[in-house]
mmCIF file of the N, C-alpha and C atoms, coordinates in Angstrom:
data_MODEL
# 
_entry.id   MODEL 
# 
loop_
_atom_site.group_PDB 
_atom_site.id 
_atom_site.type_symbol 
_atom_site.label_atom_id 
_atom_site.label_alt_id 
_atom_site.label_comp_id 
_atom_site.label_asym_id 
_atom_site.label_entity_id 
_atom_site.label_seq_id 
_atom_site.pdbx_PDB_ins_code 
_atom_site.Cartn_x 
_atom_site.Cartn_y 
_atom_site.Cartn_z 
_atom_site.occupancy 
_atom_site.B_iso_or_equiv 
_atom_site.pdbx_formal_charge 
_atom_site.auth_seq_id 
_atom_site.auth_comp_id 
_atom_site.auth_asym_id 
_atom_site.auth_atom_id 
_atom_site.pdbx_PDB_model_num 
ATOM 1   N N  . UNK A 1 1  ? 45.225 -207.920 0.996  1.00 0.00 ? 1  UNK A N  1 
ATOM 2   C CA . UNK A 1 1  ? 45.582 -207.046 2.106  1.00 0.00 ? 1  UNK A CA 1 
ATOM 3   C C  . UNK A 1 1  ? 45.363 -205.587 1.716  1.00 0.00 ? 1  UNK A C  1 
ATOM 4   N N  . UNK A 1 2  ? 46.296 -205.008 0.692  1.00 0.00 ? 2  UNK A N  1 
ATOM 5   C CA . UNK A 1 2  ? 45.692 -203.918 0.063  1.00 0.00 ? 2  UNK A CA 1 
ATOM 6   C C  . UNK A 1 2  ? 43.938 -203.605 -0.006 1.00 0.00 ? 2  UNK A C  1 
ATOM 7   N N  . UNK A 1 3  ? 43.329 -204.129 -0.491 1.00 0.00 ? 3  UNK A N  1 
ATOM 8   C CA . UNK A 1 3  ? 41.535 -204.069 -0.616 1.00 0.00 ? 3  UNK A CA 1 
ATOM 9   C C  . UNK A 1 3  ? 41.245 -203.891 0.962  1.00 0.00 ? 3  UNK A C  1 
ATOM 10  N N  . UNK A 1 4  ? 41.829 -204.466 1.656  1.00 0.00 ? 4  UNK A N  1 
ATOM 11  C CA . UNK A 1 4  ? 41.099 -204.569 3.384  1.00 0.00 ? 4  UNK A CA 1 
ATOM 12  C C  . UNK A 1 4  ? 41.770 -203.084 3.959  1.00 0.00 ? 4  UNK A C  1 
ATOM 13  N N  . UNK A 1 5  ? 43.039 -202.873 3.447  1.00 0.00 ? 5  UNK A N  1 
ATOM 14  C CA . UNK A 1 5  ? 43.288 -201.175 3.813  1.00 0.00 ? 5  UNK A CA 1 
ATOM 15  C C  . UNK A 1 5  ? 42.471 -199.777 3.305  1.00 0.00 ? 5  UNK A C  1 
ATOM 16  N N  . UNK A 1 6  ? 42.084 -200.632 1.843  1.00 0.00 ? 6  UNK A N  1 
ATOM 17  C CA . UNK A 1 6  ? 41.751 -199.366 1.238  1.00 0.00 ? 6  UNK A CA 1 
ATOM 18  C C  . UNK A 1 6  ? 39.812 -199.271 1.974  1.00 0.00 ? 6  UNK A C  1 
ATOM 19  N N  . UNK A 1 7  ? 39.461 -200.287 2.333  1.00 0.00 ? 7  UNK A N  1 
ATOM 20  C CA . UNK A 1 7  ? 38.097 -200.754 2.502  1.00 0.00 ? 7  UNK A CA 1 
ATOM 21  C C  . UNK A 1 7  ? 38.174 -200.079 4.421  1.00 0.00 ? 7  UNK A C  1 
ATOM 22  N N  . UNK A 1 8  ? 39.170 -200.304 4.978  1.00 0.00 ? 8  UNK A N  1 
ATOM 23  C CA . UNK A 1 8  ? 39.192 -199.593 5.817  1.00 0.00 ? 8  UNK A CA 1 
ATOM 24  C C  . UNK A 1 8  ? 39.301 -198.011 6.180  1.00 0.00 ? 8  UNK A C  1 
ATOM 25  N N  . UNK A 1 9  ? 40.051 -197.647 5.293  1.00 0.00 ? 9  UNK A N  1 
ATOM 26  C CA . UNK A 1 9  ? 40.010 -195.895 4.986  1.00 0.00 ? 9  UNK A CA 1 
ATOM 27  C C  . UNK A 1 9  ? 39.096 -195.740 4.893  1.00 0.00 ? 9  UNK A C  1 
ATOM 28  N N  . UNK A 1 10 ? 38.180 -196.092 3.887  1.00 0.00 ? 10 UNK A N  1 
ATOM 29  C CA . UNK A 1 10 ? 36.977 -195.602 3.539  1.00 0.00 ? 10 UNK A CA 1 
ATOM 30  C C  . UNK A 1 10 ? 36.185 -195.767 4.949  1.00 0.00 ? 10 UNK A C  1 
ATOM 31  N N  . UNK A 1 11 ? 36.061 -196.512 5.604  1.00 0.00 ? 11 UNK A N  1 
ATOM 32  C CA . UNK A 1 11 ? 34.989 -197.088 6.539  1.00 0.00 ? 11 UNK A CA 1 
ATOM 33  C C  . UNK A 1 11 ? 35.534 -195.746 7.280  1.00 0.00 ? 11 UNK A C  1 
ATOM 34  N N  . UNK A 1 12 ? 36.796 -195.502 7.747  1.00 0.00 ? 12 UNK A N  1 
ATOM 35  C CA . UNK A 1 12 ? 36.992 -194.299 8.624  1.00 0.00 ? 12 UNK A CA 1 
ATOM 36  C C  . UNK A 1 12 ? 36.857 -193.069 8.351  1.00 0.00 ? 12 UNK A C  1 
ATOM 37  N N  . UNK A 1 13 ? 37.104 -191.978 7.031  1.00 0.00 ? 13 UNK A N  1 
ATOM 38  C CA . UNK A 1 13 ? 36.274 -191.322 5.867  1.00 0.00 ? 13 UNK A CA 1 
ATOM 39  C C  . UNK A 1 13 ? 34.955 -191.349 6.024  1.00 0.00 ? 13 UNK A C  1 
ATOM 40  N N  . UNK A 1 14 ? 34.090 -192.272 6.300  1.00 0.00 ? 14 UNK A N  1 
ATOM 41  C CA . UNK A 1 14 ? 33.056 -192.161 6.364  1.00 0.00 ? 14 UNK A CA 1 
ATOM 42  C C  . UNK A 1 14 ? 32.524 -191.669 7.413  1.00 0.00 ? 14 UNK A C  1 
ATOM 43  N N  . UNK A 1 15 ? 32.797 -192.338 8.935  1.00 0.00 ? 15 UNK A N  1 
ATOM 44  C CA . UNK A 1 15 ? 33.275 -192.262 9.978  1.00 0.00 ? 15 UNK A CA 1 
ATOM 45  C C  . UNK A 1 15 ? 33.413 -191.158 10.312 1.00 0.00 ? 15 UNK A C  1 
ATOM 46  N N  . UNK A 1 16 ? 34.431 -189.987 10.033 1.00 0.00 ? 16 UNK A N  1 
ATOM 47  C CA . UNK A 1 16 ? 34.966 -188.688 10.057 1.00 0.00 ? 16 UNK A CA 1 
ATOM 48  C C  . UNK A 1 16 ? 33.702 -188.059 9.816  1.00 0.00 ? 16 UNK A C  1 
ATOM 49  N N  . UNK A 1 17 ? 33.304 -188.103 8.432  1.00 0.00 ? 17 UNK A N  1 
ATOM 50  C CA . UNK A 1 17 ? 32.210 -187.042 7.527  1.00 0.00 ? 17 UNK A CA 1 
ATOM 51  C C  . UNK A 1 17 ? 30.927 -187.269 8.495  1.00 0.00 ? 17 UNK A C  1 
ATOM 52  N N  . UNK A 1 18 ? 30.685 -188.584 8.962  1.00 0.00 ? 18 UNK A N  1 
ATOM 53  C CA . UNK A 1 18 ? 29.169 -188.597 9.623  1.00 0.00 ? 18 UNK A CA 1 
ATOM 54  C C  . UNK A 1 18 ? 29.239 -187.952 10.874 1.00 0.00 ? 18 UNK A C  1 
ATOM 55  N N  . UNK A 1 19 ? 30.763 -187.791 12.136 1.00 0.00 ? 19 UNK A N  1 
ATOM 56  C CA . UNK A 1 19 ? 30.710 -187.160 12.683 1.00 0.00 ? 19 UNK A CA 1 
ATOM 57  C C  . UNK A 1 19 ? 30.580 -185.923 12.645 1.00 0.00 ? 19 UNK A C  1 
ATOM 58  N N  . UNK A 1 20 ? 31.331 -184.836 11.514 1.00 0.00 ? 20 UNK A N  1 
ATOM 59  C CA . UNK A 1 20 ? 31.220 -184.042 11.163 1.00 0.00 ? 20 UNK A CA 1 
ATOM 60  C C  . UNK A 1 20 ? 29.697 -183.462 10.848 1.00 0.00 ? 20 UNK A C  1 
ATOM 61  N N  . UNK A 1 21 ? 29.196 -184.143 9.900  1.00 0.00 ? 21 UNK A N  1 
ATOM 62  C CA . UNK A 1 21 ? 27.538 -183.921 9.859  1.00 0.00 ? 21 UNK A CA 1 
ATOM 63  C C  . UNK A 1 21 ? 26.547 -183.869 11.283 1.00 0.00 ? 21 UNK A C  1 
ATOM 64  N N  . UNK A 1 22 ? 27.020 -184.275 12.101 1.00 0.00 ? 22 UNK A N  1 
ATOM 65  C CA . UNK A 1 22 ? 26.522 -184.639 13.279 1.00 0.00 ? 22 UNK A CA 1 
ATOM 66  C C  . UNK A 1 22 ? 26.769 -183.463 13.970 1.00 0.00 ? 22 UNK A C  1 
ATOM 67  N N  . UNK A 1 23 ? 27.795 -182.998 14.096 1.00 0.00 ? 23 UNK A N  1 
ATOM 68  C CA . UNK A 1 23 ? 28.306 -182.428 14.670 1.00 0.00 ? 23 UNK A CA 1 
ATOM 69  C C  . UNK A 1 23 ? 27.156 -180.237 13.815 1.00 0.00 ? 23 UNK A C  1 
ATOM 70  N N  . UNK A 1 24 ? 27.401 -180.253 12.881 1.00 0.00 ? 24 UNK A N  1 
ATOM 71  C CA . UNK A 1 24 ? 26.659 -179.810 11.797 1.00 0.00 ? 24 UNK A CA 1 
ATOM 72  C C  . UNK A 1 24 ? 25.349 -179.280 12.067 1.00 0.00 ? 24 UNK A C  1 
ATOM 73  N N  . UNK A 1 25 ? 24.660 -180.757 12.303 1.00 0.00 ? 25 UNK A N  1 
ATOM 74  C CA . UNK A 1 25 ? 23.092 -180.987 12.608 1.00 0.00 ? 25 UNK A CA 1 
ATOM 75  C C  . UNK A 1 25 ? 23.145 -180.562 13.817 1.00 0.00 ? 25 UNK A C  1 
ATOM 76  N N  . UNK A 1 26 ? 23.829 -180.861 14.819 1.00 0.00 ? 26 UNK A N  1 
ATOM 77  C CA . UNK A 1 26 ? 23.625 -180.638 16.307 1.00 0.00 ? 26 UNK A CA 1 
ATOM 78  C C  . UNK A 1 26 ? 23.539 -178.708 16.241 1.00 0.00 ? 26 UNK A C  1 
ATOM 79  N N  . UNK A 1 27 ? 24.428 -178.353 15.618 1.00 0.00 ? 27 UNK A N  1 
ATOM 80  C CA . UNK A 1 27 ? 24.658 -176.597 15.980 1.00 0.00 ? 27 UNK A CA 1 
ATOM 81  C C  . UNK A 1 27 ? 23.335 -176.328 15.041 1.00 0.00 ? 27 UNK A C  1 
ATOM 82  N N  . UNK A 1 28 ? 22.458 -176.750 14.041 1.00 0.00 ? 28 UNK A N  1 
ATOM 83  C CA . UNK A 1 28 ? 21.718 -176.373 13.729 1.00 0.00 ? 28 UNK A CA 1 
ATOM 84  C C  . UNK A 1 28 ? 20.464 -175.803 14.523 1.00 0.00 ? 28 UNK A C  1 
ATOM 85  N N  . UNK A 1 29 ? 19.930 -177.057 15.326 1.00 0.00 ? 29 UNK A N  1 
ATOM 86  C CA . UNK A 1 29 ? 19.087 -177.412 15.934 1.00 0.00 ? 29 UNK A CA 1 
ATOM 87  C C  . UNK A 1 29 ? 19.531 -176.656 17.133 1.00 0.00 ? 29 UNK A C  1 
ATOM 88  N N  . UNK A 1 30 ? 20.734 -176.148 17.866 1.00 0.00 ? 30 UNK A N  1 
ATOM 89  C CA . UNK A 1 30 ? 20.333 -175.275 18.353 1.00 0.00 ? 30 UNK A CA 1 
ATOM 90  C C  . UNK A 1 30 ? 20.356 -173.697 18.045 1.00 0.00 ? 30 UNK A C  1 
ATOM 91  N N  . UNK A 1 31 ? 20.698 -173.340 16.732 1.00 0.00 ? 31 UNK A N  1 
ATOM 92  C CA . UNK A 1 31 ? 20.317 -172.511 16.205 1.00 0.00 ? 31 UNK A CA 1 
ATOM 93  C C  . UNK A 1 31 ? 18.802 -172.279 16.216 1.00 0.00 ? 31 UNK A C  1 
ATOM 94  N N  . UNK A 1 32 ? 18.230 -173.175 15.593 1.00 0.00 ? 32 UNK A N  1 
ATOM 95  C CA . UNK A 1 32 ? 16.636 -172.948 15.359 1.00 0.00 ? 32 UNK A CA 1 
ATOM 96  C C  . UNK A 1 32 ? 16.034 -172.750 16.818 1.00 0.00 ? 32 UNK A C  1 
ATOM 97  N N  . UNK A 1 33 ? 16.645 -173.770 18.233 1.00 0.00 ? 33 UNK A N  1 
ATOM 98  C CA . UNK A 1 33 ? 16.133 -173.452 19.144 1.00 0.00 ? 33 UNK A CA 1 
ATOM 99  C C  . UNK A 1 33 ? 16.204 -171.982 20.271 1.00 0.00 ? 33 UNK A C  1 
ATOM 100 N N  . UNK A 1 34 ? 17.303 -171.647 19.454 1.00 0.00 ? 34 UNK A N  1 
ATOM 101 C CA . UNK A 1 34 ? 17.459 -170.288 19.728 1.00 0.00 ? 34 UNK A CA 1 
ATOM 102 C C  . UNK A 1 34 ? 16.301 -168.844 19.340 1.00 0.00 ? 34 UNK A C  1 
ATOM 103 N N  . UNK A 1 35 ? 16.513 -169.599 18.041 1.00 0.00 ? 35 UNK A N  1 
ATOM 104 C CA . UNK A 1 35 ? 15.766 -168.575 17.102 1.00 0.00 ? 35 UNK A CA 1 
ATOM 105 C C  . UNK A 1 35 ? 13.820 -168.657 17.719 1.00 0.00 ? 35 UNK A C  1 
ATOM 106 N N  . UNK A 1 36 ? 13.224 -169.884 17.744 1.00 0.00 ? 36 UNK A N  1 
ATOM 107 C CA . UNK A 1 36 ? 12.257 -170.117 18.524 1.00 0.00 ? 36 UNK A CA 1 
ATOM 108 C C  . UNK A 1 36 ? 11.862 -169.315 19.502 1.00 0.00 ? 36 UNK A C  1 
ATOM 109 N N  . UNK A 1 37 ? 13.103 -169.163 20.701 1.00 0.00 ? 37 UNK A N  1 
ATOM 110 C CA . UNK A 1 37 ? 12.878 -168.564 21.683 1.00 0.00 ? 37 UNK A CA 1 
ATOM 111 C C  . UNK A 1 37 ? 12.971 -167.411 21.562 1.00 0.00 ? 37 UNK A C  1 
ATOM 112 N N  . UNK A 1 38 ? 13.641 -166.831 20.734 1.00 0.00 ? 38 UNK A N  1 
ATOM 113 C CA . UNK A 1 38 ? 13.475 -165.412 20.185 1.00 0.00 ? 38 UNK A CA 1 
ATOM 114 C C  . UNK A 1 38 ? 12.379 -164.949 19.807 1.00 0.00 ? 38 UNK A C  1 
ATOM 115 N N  . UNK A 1 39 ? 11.636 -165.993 18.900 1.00 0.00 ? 39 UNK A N  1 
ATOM 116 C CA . UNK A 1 39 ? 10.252 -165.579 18.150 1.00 0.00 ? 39 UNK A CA 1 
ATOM 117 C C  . UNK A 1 39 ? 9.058  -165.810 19.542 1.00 0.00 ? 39 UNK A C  1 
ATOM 118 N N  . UNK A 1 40 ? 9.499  -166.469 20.460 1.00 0.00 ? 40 UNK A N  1 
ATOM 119 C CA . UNK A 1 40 ? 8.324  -166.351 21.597 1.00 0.00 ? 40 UNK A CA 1 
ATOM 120 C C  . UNK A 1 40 ? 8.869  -164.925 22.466 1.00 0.00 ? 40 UNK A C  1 
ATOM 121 N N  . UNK A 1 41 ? 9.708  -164.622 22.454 1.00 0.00 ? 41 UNK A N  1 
ATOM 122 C CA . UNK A 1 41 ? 10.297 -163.252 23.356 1.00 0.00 ? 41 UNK A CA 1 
ATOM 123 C C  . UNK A 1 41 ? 9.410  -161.762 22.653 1.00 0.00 ? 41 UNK A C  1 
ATOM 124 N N  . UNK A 1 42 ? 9.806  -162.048 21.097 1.00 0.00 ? 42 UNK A N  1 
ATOM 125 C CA . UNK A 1 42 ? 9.083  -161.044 20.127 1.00 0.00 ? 42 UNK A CA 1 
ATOM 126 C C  . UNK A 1 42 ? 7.637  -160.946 20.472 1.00 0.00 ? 42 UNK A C  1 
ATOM 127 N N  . UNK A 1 43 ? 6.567  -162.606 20.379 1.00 0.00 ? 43 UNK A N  1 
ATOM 128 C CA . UNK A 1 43 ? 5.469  -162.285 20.002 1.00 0.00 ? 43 UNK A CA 1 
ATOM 129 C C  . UNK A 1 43 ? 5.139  -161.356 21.174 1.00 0.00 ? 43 UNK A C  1 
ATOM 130 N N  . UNK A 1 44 ? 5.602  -162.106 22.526 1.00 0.00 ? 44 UNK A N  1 
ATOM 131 C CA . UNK A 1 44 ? 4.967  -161.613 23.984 1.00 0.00 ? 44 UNK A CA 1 
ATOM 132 C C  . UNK A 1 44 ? 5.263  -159.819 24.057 1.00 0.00 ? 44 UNK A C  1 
ATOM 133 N N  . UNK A 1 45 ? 6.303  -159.384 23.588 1.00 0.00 ? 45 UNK A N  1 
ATOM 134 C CA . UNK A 1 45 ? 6.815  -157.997 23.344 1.00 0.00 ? 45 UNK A CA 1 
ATOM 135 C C  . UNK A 1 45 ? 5.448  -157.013 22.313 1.00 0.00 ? 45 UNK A C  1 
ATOM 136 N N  . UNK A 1 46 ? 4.857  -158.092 21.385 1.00 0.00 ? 46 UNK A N  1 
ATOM 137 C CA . UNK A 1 46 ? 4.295  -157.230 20.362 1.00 0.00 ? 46 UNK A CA 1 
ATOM 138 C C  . UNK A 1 46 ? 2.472  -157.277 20.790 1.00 0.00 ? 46 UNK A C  1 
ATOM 139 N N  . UNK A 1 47 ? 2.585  -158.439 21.964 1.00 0.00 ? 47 UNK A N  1 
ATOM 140 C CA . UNK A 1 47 ? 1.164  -158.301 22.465 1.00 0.00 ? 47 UNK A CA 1 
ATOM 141 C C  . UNK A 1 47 ? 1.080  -157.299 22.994 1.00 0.00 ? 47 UNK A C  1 
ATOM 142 N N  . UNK A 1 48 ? 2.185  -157.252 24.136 1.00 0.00 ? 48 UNK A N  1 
ATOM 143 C CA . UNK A 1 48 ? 2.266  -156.152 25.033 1.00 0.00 ? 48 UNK A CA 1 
ATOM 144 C C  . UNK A 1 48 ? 2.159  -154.828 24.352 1.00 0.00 ? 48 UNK A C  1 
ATOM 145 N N  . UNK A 1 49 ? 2.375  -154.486 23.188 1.00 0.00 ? 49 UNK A N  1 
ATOM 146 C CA . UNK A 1 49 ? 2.817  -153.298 22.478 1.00 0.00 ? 49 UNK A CA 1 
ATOM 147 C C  . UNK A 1 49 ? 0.526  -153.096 22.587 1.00 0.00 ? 49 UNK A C  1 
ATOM 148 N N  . UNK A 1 50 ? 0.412  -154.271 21.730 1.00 0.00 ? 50 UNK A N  1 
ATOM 149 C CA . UNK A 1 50 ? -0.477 -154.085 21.295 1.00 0.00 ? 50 UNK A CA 1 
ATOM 150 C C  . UNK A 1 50 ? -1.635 -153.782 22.389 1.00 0.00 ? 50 UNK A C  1 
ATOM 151 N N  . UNK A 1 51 ? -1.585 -154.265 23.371 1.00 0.00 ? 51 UNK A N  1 
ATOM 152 C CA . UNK A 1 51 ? -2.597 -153.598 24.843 1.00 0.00 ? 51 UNK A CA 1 
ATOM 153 C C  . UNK A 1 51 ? -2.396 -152.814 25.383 1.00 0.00 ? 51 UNK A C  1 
ATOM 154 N N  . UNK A 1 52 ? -0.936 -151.998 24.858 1.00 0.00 ? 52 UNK A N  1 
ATOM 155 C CA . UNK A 1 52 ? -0.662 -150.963 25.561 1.00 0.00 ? 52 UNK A CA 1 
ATOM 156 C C  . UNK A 1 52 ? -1.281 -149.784 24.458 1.00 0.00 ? 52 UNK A C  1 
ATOM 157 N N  . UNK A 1 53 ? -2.037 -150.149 23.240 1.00 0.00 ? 53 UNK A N  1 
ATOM 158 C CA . UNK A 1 53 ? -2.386 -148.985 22.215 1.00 0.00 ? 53 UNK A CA 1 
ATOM 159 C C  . UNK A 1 53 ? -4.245 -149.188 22.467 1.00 0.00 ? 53 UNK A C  1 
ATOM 160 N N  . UNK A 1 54 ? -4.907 -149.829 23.336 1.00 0.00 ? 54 UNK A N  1 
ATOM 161 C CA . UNK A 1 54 ? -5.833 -150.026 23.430 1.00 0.00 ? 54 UNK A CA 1 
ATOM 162 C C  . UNK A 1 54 ? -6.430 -149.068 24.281 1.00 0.00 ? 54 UNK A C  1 
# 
């Protein structure tokens, strides 16, 4: 009985941490998709710069 408690903690521990990671990964990805759209806001800004010196 003991082994099936302790075998269960763990399973939920695990459980916890993978949500957590998940949770982790998710704010990453929209970090980067943020950042993306930033770097397409920039380039279109630096074309413009650049036809406006032509």
């Amino acid at each position: 009985m003991g082994r099936h408690l302790k075998q269960t903690d763990l399973a939920q521990l695990r459980t916890s941490e993978q949500a957590k990671g998940n949770t982790e990964l998710q704010s990453a990805y929209e970090a980067i998709a943020a950042l993306h759209e930033t770097v397409g806001v920039l380039q279109k800004e630096v074309q413009t710069l650049k036809e406006g010196e032509k």
